[in-house]
C-alpha positions as CSV (number, residue, x, y, z in Angstrom):
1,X,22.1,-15.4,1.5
2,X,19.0,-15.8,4.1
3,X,16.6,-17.7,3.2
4,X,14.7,-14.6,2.9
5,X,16.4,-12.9,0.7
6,X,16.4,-16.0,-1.6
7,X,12.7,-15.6,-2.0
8,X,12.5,-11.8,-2.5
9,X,14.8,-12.5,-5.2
10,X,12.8,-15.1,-7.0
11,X,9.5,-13.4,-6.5
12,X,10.9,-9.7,-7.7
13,X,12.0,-12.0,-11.3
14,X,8.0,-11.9,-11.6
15,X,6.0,-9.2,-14.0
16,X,3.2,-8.3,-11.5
17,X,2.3,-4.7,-12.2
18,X,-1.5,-3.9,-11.6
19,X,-3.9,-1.9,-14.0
20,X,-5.8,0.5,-13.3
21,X,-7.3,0.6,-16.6
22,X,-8.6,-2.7,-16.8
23,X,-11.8,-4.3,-15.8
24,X,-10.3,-7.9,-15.3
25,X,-9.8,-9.5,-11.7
26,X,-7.4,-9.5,-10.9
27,X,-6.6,-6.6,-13.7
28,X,-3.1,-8.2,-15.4
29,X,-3.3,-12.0,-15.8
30,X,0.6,-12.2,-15.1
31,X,-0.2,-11.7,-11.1
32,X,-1.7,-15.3,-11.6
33,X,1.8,-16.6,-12.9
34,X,3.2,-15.2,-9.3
35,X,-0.2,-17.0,-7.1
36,X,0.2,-20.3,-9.1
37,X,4.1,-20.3,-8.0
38,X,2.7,-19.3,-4.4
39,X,0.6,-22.0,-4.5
40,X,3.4,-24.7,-5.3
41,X,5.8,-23.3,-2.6
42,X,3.3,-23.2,0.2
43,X,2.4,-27.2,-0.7
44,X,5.6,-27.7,-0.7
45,X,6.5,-26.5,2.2
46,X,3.6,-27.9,4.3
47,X,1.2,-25.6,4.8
48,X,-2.7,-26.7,4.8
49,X,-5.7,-25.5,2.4
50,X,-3.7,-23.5,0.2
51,X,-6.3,-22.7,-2.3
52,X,-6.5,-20.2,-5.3
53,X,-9.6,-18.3,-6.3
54,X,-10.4,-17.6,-9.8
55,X,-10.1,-13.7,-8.7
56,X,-6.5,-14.3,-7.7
57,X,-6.7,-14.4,-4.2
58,X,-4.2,-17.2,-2.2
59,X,-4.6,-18.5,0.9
60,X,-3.6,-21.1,3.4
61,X,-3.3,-22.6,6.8
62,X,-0.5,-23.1,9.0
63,X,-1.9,-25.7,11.5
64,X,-1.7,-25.2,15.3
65,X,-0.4,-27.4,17.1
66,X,-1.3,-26.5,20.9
67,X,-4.4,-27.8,22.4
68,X,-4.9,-24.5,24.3
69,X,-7.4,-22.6,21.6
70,X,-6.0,-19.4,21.0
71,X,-7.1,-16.8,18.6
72,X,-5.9,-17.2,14.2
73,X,-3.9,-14.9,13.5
74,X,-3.7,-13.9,9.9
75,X,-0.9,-12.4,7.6
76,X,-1.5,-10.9,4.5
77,X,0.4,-9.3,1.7
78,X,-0.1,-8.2,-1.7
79,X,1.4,-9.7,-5.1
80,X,0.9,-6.7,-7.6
81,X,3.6,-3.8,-7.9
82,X,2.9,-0.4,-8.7
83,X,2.0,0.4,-12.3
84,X,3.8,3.4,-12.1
85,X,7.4,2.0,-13.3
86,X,9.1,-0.6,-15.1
87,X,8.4,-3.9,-13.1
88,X,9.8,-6.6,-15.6
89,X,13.5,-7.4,-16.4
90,X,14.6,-6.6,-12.7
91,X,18.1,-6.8,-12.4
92,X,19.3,-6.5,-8.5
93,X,22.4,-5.2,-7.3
94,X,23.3,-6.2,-3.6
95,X,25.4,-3.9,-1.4
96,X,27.1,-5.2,1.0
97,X,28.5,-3.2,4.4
98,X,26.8,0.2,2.7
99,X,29.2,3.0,3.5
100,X,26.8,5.6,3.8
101,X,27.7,7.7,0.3
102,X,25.9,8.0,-2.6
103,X,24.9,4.7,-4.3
104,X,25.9,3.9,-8.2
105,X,22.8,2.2,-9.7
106,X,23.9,2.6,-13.2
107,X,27.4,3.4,-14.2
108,X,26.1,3.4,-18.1
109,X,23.4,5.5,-18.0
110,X,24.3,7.6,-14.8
111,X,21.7,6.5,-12.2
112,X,23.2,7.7,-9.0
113,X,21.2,7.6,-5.9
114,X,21.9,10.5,-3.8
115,X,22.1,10.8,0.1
116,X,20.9,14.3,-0.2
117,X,18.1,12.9,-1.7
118,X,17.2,10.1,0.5
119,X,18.8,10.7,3.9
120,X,16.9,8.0,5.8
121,X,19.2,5.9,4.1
122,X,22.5,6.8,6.2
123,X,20.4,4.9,8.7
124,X,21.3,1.8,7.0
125,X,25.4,2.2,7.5
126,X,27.0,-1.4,8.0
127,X,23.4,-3.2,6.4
128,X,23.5,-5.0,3.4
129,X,21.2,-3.3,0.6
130,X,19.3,-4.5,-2.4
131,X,18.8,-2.0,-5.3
132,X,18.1,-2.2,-8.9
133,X,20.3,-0.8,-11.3
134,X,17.8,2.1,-11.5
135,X,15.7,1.3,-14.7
136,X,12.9,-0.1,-12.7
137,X,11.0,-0.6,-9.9
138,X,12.8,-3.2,-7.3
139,X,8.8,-4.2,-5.7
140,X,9.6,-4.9,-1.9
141,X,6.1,-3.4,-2.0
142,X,5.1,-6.2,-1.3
143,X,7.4,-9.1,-2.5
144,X,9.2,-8.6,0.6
145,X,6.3,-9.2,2.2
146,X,5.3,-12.2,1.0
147,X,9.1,-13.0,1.5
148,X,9.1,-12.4,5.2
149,X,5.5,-14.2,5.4
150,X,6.2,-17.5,3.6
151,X,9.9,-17.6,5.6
152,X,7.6,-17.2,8.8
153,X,6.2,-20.2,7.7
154,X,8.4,-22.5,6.7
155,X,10.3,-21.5,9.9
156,X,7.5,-23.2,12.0
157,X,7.2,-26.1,10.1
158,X,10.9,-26.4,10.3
159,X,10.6,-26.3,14.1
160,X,7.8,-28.1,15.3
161,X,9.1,-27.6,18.8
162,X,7.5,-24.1,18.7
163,X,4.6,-23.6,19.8
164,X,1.2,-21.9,17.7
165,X,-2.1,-21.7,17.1
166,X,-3.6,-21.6,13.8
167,X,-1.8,-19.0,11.5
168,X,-4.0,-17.9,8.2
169,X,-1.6,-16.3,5.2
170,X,-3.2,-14.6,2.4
171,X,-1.9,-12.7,-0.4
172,X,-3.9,-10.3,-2.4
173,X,-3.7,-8.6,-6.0
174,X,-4.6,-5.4,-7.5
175,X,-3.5,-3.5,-3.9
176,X,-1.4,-0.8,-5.6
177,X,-5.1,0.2,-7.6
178,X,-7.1,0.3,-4.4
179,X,-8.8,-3.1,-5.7
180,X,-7.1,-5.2,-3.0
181,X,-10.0,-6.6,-0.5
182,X,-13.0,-6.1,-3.4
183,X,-13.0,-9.8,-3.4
184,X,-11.1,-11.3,-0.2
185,X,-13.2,-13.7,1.7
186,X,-13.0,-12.5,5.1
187,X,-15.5,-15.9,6.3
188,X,-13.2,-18.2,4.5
189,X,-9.9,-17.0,5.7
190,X,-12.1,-17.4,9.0
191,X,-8.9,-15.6,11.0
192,X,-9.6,-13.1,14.7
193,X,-7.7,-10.9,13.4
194,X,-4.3,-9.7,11.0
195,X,-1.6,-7.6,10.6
196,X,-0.3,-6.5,6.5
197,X,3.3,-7.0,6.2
198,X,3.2,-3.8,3.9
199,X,5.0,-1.4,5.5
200,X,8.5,0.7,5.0
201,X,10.9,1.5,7.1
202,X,12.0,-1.1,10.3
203,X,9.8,-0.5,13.2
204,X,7.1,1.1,11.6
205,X,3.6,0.0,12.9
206,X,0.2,1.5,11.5
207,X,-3.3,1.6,12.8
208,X,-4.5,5.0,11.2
209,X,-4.8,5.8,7.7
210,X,-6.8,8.3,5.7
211,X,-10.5,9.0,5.5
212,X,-10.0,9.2,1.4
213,X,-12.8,9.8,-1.4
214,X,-12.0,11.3,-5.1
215,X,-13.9,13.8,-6.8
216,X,-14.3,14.2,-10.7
217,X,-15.5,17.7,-11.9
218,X,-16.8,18.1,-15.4
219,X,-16.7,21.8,-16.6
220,X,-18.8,22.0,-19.7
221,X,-17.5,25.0,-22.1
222,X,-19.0,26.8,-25.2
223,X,-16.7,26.5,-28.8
224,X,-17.5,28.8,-31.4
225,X,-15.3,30.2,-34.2
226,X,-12.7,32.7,-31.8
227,X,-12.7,35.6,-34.3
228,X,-16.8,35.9,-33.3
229,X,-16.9,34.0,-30.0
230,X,-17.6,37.8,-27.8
231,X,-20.5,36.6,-25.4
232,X,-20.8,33.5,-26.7
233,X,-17.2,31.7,-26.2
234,X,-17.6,29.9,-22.8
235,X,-13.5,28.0,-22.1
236,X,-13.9,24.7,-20.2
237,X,-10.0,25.5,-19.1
238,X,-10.8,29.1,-18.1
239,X,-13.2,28.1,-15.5
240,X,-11.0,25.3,-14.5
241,X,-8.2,27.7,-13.8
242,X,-10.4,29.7,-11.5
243,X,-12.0,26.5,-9.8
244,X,-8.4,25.7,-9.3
245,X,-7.2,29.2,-7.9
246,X,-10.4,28.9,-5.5
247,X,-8.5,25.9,-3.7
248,X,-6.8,26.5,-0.5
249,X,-3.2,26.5,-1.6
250,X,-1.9,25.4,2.0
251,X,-4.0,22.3,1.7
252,X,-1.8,20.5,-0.6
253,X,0.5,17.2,-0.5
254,X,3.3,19.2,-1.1
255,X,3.1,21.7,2.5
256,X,1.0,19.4,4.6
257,X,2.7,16.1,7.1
258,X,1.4,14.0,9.9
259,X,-2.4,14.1,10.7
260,X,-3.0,17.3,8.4
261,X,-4.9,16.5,5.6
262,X,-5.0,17.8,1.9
263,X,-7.0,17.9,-1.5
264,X,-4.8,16.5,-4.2
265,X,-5.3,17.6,-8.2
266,X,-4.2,14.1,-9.5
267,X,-4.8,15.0,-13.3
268,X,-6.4,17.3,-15.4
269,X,-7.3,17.4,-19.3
270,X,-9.6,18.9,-21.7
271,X,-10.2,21.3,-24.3
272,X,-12.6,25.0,-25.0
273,X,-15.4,22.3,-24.8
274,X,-14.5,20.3,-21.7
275,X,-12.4,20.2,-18.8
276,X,-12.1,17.5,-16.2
277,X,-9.8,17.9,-13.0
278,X,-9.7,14.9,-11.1
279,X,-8.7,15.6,-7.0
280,X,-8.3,12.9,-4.0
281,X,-9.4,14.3,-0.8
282,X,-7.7,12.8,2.5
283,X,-8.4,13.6,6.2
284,X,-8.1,11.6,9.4
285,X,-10.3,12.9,11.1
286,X,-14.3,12.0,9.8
287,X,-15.9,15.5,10.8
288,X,-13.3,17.4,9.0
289,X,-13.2,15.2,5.8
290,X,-17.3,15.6,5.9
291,X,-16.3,19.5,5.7
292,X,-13.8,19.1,2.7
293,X,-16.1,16.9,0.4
294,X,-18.9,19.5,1.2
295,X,-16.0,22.5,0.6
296,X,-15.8,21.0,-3.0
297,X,-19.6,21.1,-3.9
298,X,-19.6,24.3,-2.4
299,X,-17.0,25.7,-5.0
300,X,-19.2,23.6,-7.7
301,X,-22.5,25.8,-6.6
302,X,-20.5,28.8,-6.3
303,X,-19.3,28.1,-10.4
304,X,-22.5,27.7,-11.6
305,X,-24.0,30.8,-9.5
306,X,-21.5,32.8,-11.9
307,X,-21.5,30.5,-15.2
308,X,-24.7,28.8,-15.6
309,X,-26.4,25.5,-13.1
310,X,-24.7,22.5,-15.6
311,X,-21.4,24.0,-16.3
312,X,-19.8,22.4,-13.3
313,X,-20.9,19.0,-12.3
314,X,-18.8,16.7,-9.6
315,X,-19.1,13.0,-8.7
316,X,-17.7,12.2,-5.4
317,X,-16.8,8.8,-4.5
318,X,-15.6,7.3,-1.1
319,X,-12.3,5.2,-1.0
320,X,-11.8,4.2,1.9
321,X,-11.9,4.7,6.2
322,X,-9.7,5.7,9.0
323,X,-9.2,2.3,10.0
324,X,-8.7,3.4,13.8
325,X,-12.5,3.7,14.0
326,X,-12.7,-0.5,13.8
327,X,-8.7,-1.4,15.5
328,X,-9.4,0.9,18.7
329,X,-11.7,-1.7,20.3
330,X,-9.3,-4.2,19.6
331,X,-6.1,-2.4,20.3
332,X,-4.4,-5.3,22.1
333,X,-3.5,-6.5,18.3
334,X,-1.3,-3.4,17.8
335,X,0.1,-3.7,21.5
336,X,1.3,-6.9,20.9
337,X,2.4,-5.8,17.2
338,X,4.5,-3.3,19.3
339,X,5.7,-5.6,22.3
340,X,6.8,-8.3,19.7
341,X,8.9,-5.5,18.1
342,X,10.6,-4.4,21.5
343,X,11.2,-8.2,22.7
344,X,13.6,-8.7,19.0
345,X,15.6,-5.5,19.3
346,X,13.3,-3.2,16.9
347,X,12.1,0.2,18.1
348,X,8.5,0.4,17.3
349,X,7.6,3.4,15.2
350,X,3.6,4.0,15.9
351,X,2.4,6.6,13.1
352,X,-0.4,7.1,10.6
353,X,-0.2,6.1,7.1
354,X,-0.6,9.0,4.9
355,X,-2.2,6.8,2.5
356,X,-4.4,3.8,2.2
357,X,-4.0,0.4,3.2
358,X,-5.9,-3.2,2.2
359,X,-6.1,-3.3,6.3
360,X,-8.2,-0.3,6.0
361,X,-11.0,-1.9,4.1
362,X,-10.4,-5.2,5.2
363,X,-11.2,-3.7,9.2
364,X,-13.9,-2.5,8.3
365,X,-15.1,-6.0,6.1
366,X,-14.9,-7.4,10.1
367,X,-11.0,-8.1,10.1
368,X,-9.3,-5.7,12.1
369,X,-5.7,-5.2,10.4
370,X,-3.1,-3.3,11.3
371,X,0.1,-2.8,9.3
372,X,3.5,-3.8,10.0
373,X,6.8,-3.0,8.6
374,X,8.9,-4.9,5.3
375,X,11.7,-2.6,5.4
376,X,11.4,-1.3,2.0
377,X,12.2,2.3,1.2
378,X,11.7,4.6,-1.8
379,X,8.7,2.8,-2.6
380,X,7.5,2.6,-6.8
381,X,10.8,4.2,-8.3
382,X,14.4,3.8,-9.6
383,X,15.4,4.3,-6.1
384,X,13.4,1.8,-4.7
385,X,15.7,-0.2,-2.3
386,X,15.2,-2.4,0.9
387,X,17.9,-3.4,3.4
388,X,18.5,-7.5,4.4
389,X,18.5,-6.7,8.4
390,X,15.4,-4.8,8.2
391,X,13.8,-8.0,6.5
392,X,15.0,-10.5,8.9
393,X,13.8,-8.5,11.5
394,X,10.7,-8.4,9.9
395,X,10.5,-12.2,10.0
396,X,11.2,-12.2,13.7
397,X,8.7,-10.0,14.3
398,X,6.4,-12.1,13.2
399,X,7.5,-15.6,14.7
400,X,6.9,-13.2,18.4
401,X,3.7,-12.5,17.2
402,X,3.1,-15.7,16.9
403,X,4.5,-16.5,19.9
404,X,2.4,-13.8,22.3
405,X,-0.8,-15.3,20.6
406,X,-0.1,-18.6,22.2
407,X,-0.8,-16.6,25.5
408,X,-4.0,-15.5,24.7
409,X,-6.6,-17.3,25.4
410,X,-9.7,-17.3,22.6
């Protein structure tokens, strides 16, 4: 096996789901059992000021060792994996020469991962996979970025011969619960600029994400005893159901793609009494994701007009930026993201993220990010799987990245 596969390997062994329900930073303390083995390897290895912060946050130096001064480059990934699945008692199945047919995860229990169902994956014919055997998460996002990082590393220490500047590697927790740059020290990390290896598919290279907020509405109903409730009953659920219906239904996750953007009911509970609905709202562009927050407390006012000012209240809360807004002045970083990707045989794949990433926030904390491929497909699920060639290339992407910064001049 590569030496990059070996890590994945070892670091997928580790429990690191975030929690959204906890207050703690970072929010499960087994992410710290992952950092403190970061830590160790990255001494071992070589690199310089490898520190850990009592908020989980790792970081380290790669020492340049050019007298030309070029610019730091910094590469980050993230050690939590989703909450959403099983992350613990991982067991991997590797696949070599993939034939392109459906995939048998778990002969006992009948997990079959379908080509039908994941056609991207016929891309892949000839590659060697790694899977689970479909009873949990596999978390290439990101092991497989730290993975492809940390090989990076000890690459160039390997080979002195090569030529760098300083090189800054951090890696995060709590990314999967939006929590990921609340406490990264952008002055202390002290790098020009960065690039997440927290991407999918080979070649794929982001600069544009969301503008995202949520919004959680409180209906406020009326119980009394149903056999003498006539003009007096007043169902939370009812008037939920018609704030619901009031939503444009071809502004949904499920019919929208590309730069369209959406309102999202993520959850909704409650009883006669009460009724929340939580929604995300997501947009790229700024003006038109100022017009869907205002859409929502619109349909609030319009409620309350009909039922009573108090019976609908909302709280809407930013998330996160289009990160474009901070990269764009910068752009060079992504065009040499994209000619590093061209110079070791990968097709670059230049496309927003439909979702958020810690290079969102952490552009506009002052360190412009853009994202970069793992390889990793079928993120958070059984079917999770990522294949060995798209990590290696992953790797040599960003040894040429490393290489084009010794051409800049700082």
């Amino acid at each position: 096996m590569s030496n990059v596969v070996e890590k994945f390997l070892s670091y997928v062994k580790f429990d690191t789901r975030s929690d959204e329900e906890s207050s703690t930073v970072p929010s499960t303390p087994k992410q710290l059992v992952l950092a403190n083995e970061l830590v160790k390897e990255l001494n071992e290895i070589g690199l310089k000021d490898v520190s850990l912060d009592d908020k989980g946050y790792v970081m380290a130096t790669l020492p340049g060792n050019i007298e030309n001064r070029v610019p730091t480059v910094g590469f980050i990934a993230h050690m939590d994996t989703s909450p959403e699945m099983q992350g613990y008692d991982i067991k991997t199945n590797i696949i070599e020469n993939y034939n392109g047919c459906d995939i048998i995860l778990n002969k006992e229990q009948n997990i079959v991962m379908h080509v039908e169902e994941s056609p991207e994956i016929k891309d892949y014919i000839g590659n060697t996979l790694i899977t689970t055997d479909g009873t949990t998460l596999l978390g290439a996002d990101d092991k497989a970025g730290i993975a492809e990082i940390i090989t990076a590393m000890e690459y160039l220490v390997q080979h002195s011969e090569i030529k760098h500047g300083d090189i800054r590697v951090g890696f995060t927790p709590d990314e999967e619960i939006g929590r990921g740059p609340d406490y990264f020290d952008v002055k202390k990390f002290n790098a020009d600029f960065a690039y997440t290896m927290d991407g999918g598919a080979i070649g794929e290279l982001e600069y544009e994400n969301f503008n995202a907020a949520s919004a959680k509405i409180i209906i406020e109903g009326r119980n009394v005893h149903p056999g003498y409730a006539k003009n007096k009953m007043l169902n939370s659920m009812l008037i939920a159901n018609e704030f619901i219906s009031m939503m444009p239904k071809n502004e949904t996750p499920a019919v929208t793609e590309e730069y369209e953007g959406f309102y999202h009911l993520i959850s909704m509970n409650g009883g006669v009494e009460e009724t929340q609905l939580n929604y995300i709202i997501r947009d790229f562009d700024a003006e038109k994701f100022e017009t869907r927050k205002k859409f929502i407390q619109e349909l609030v006012n319009k409620v309350n007009e009909q039922y009573g000012e108090g019976t609908v209240n909302v709280e809407i809360k930013e998330q996160y930026r289009n990160m474009k807004e901070k990269v764009e002045p910068v752009k060079y970083i992504v065009d040499m993201a994209f000619e590093a990707m061209k110079e070791v045989g990968v097709e670059p794949l230049v496309r927003p993220i439909r979702g958020g990433t810690d290079g969102a926030r952490l552009s506009f904390m002052g360190l412009p990010t853009p994202n970069i491929f793992t390889g990793g497909q079928n993120f958070h699920g059984r079917f999770e799987y990522i294949p060995v060639q798209s990590m290696e290339k992953a790797v040599e992407v960003i040894l040429k990245i490393v290489e084009l910064c010794t051409k800049m001049s700082k």
